[in-house]
N, C-alpha and C positions, 0 to 999 in steps of 0.2 A: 784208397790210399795204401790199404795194404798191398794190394796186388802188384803195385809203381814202386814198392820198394828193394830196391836192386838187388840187398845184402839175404833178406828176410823173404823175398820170393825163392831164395835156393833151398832153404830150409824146410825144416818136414813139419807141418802145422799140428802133430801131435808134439813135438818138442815142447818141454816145461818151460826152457830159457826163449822159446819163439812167443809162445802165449803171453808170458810174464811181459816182455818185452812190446808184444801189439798191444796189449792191455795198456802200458803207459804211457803208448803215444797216442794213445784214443783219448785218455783224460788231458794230454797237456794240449791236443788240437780242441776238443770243448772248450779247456779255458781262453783259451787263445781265441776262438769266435765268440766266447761270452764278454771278453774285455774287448774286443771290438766295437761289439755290437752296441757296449753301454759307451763308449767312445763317441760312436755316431747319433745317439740320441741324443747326447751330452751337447755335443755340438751343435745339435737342429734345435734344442731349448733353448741353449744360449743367444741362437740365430733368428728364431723367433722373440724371443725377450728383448734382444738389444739387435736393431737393426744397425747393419752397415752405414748408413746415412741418413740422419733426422732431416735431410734438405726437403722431399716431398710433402713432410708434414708440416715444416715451417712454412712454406711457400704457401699453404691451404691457409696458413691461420695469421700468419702478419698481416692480411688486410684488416681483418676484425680488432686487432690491437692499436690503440692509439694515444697520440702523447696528449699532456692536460697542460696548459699554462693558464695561469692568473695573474691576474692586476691588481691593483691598491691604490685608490687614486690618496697622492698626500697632498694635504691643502695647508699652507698659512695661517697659524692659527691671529696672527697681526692682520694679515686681512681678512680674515672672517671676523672679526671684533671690527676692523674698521667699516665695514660695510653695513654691520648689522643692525637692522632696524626694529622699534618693540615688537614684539610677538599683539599679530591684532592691527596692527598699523597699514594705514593705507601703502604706504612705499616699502612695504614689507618685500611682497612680490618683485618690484622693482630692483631694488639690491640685488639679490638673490638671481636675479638673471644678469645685473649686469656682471658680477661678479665671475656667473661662468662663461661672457662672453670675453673677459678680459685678463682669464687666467694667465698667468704666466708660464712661458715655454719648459721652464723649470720644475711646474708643478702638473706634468700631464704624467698620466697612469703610467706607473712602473712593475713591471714585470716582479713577483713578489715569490713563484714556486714554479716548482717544474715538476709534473707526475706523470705516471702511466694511468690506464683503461683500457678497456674494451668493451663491447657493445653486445649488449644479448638479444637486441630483440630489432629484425632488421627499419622499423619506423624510428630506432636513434636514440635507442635508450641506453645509457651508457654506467660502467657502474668504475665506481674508485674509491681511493681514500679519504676518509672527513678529512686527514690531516692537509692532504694537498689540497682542500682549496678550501680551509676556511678560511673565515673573514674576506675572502677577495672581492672585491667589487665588481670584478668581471670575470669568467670563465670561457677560455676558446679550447675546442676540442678539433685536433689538429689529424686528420686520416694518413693514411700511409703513403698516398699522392700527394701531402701536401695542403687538402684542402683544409681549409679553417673554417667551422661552424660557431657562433654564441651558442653557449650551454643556457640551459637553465635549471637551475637547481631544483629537484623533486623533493628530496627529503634527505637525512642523516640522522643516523646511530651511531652520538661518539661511543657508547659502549662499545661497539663490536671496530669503532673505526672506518665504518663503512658510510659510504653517499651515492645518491645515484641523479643524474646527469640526461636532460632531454635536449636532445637536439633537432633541427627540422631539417635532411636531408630532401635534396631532391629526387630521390630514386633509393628504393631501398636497399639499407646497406649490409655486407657480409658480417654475419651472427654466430654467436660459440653459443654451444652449451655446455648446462653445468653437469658433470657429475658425481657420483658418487663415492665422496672421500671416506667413507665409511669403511669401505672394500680395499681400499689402499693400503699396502704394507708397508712396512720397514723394509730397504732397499728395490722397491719397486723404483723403476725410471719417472724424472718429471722431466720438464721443460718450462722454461721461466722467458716470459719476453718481455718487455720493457724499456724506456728510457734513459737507462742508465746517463746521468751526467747532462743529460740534453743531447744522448745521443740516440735518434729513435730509433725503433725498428732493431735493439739487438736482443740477439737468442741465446740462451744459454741453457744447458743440460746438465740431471744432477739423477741423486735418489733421493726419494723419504730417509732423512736418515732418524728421526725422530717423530712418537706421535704426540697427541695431548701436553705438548708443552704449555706450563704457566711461566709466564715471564712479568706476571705483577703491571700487566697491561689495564685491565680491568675484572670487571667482577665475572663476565665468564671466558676465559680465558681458555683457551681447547686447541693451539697454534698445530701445526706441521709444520717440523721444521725439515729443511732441506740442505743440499749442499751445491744446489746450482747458483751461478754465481748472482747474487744480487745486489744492486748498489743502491746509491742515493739516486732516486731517481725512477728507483722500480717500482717505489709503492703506487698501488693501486692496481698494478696488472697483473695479469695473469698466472697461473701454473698449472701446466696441460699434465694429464695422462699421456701414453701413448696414442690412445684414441681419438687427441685431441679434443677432449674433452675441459672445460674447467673444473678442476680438484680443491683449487686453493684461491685466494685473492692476496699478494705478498703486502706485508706488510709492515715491515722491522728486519732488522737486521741486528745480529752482536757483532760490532766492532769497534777497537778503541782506536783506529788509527780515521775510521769513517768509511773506509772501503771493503771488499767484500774478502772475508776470513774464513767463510764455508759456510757460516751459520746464518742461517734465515727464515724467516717465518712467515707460513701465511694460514690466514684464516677459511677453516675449511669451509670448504661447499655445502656442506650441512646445515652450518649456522647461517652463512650468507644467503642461501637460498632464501631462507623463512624471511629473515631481515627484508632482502630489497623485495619480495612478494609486498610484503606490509607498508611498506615507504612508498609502493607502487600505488598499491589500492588505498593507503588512507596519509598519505603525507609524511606517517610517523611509525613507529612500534607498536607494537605491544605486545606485552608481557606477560606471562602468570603468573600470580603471585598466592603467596603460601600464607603470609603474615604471620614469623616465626624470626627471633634471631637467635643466631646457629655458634656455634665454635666446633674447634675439633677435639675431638675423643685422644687424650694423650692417656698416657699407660695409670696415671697415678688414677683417672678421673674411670677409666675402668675396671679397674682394681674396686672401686669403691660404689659401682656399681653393677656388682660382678658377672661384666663380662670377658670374656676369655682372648679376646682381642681388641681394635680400636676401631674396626671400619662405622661407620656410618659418620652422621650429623646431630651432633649432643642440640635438642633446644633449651637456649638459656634463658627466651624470653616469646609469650605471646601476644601479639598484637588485638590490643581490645574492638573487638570487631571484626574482627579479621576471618578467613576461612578456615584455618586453625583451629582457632577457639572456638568456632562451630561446633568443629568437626571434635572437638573434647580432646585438643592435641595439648598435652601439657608442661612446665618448664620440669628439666629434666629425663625427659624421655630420648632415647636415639632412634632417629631416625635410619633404617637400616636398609629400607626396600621400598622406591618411590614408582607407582604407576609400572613395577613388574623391574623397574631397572636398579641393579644394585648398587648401593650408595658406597664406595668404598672408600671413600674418604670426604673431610666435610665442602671442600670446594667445589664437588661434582651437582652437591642440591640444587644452587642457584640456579647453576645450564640447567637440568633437567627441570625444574620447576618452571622459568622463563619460557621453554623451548614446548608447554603445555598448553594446549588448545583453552582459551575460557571458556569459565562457563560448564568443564568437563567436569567429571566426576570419576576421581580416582580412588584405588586403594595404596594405603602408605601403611608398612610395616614401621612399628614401633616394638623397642625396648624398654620395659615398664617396669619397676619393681619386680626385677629378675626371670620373667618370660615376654615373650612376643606377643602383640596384640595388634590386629588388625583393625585400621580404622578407616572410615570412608570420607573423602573430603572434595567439596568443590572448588577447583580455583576462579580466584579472581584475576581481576587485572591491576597489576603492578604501577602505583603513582607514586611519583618521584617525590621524597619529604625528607625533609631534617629540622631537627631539631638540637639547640644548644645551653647547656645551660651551665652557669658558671659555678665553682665552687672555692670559697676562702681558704687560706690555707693558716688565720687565727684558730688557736684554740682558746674556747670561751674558758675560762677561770673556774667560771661556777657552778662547771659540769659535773655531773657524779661518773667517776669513771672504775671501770674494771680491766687489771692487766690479766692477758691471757700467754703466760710467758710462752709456751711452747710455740705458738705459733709468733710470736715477737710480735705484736699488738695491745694497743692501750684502744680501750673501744667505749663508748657512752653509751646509755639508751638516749631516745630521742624524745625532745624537751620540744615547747614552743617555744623557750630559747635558743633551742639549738635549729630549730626549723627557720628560725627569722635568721640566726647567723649565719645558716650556709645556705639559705634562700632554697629549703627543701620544700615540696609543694606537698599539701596537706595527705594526701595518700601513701607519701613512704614511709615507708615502714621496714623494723630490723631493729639492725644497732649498727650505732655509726663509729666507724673507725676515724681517733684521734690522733695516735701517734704509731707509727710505724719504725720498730726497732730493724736499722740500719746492716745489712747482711743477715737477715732473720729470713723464716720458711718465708711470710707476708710479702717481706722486703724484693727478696728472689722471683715473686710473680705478677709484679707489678703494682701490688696491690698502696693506695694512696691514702692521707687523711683525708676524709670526705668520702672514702664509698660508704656504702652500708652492705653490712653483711644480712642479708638477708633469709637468707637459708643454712643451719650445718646438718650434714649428713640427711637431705632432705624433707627437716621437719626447719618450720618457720619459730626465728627465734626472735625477741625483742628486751631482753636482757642481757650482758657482758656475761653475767651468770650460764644463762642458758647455753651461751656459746659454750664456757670453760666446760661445762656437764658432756655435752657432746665430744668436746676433744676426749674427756676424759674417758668413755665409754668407750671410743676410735682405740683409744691405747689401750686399755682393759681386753678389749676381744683381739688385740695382738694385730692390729691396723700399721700399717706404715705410712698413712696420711689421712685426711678428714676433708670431707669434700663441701666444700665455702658455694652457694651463689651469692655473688657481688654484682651491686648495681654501681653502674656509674657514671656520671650525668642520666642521660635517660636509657642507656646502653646495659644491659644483662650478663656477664659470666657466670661460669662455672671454673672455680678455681681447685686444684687440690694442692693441698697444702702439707709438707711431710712434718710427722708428729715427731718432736725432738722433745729430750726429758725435759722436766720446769726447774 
């Protein structure tokens, strides 16, 4: 470079103004091939990341994708009564066929939903949404050519929203796999295909642009949301990687007008996997179960358990029998580190408990009377129960009652007449909250007449007295709240409650 330059070849290479001078066109040509060069890698990243044309990959994978419709057959409930004969009766049989030989033109199967899927496994196993085709009476799964198969229904998980779908193909048919939404980022490329509207076979393309979304869908909630376009019509299918891969299964959308506004949601490949493996091999779910109810750690309730944050899952209640209580898990403890995974807030326990092999044996980090302790527990399997129990909102007369002004409650101990009044069943125990003064700390937390306060400051109390004692020691050691367990119907909190003067 030097030698080509016209002005600076006349010059005598001892010169101070030559040197000065080659010296600063040597640094401006570095930078100049350094901003080149990150130019051209810039450009092969971006080139590699985002192809010029998604057509090759959608070509590969819209056969695998397919639309769901359902039926509902409606009947007459005037001739189903006219026809019907006793239960047991010899012309029982008889009705009952004549009835579906002479249904009316009016009352044959109507098309009730329109979804997406697609197929993972090429003998016709198909996976969608519980939502598209429950209740229907019939299910046809519709391929990309058109053909039409009867489905038959294998299994569903309304929790996660997911169904899956057997068909009997004559030739086996083109299969996606899943992958691994775990590796997935925030603005990584998807692709979304679906039925939008009934109209099959379209493609649209987005980013991750969110992960772990809760949208109060159910209890484990873990969405990716995207911004490729999804509509009414998309749930159940698909959301590829670049690989081609399935990431996600869509499944919701946010929009108030009904159409697609950017925002959509599917449920990742992580959770779906485990799910339709299980609906495969045993019809249904199943689940781990911990036997614990849980809330979240808000600032007041760790304040008063002194920890220096909120992460984990406060337990407020354990289940009699349960793996839990085996395992010496107690109400009041936080759960902070379950099976190695940390718990950073209390919505994360259920996923990760559910999502745990039975029968395993884990370790679960707990928070105890102000250090960590390590406990070892086996899970069980998760069976679905409730229970309800009503509570009066009379107060009896001839209660002995104690006000505890700072927290704005009037509280009783607990009577056999108070146990037959609000039909409390012989084992609780505490004291019962009578009246709840209106904008009080009590009032602000929900708290009603008819819980029982069961716990203050983690010793069990059964006096109005007791209770007042513990407020009062809260305020004494210069506390700015007093930390309540409340039962109510059969359900456990941990309430903290802020100490205001009496």
């Amino acid at each position: 470079m030097r030698a080509n330059h016209p002005v600076l070849a006349t010059k005598s290479a001892e010169d101070p103004m030559v040197r000065q001078a080659l010296h600063q066109m040597d640094r401006m040509w570095i930078g100049f091939m350094a901003t080149l060069a990150f130019a051209l890698a810039s450009s092969s990243a971006l080139a590699l990341d985002r192809p010029n044309s998604f057509a090759d990959l959608a070509e590969r994978l819209l056969p695998s994708v397919v639309n769901i419709s359902t039926t509902q057959v409606e009947q007459s409930n005037e001739q189903v009564q006219r026809f019907q004969a006793p239960p047991g009766s010899p012309f029982e049989d008889y009705f009952r066929e004549f009835f579906e030989r002479n249904r009316p033109e009016n009352q044959a199967p109507r098309p009730t939903s329109l979804g997406s899927g697609f197929i993972i496994d090429p003998s016709g196993y198909v996976v969608t949404n519980n939502h598209v085709i429950g209740e229907a009476d019939k299910i046809t799964v519709i391929l990309q050519d058109d053909t039409e198969y009867a489905a038959v229904l294998v299994g569903v998980d309304a929790k996660t929203d997911l169904a899956l779908l057997k068909i009997e193909p004559e030739s086996p048919l083109p299969a996606v796999q899943f992958g691994d939404s775990e590796i997935m980022r925030v603005g990584d490329w998807v692709i979304a295909i679906g039925n939008p509207f009934g109209l099959g076979g379209s493609v649209t393309t987005g980013i991750i642009s969110a992960r772990s979304r809760n949208i109060n869908a159910g209890p484990y909630d873990n969405f990716i949301q995207t911004d490729a376009s999804i509509n009414r019509g998309n749930s159940g299918g698909p959301l590829f990687n670049l690989a081609g891969q399935v990431i996600g299964i869509n499944t919701a959308i946010f929009s108030p007008s009904g159409g697609s506004v950017g925002i959509g949601f599917a449920t990742p490949s992580s959770i779906a996997q485990r799910v339709l493996t299980q609906i495969r091999e045993f019809g249904r779910t199943k689940r781990g179960w911990l036997g614990v109810r849980i809330q979240t750690v808000t600032d007041g309730i760790a304040e008063n358990l002194g920890l220096s944050d909120t992460r984990g899952a406060l337990v407020a209640g354990v289940m009699e029998g349960g793996p839990a209580e085996v395992a010496r898990i107690e109400a009041g403890d936080v759960i902070r580190v379950f099976d190695g995974k940390d718990i950073s807030e209390m919505r994360t326990l259920p996923r990760v408990v559910a999502e745990t092999e039975i029968g395993r044996m884990v370790e679960v980090e707990v928070w105890r009377e102000g250090r960590n302790e390590i406990l070892e527990v086996v899970i069980g399997e998760l069976q679905e129960n409730k229970q309800v129990a009503a509570v009066p909102s009379r107060i009896p007369k001839e209660a002995t009652v104690g006000a505890v002004d700072e927290l704005g409650l009037i509280l009783a101990a607990i009577t056999p007449q108070l146990r037959a009044e609000y039909n409390l069943g012989q084992e609780a125990a505490g004291v019962l909250v009578t009246q709840v003064t209106e904008g009080g700390p009590a009032s602000e937390k929900g708290i009603r007449p008819g819980d029982i306060i069961v716990e203050v400051s983690q010793t069990e109390v059964s006096l109005p007295a007791l209770v007042q004692n513990k407020v009062n020691e809260a305020r004494d050691a210069g506390q700015r709240s007093v930390l309540l367990l409340v039962q109510t119907d059969e359900d456990l909190r941990f309430v903290a409650l802020r100490v205001t003067p009496g």
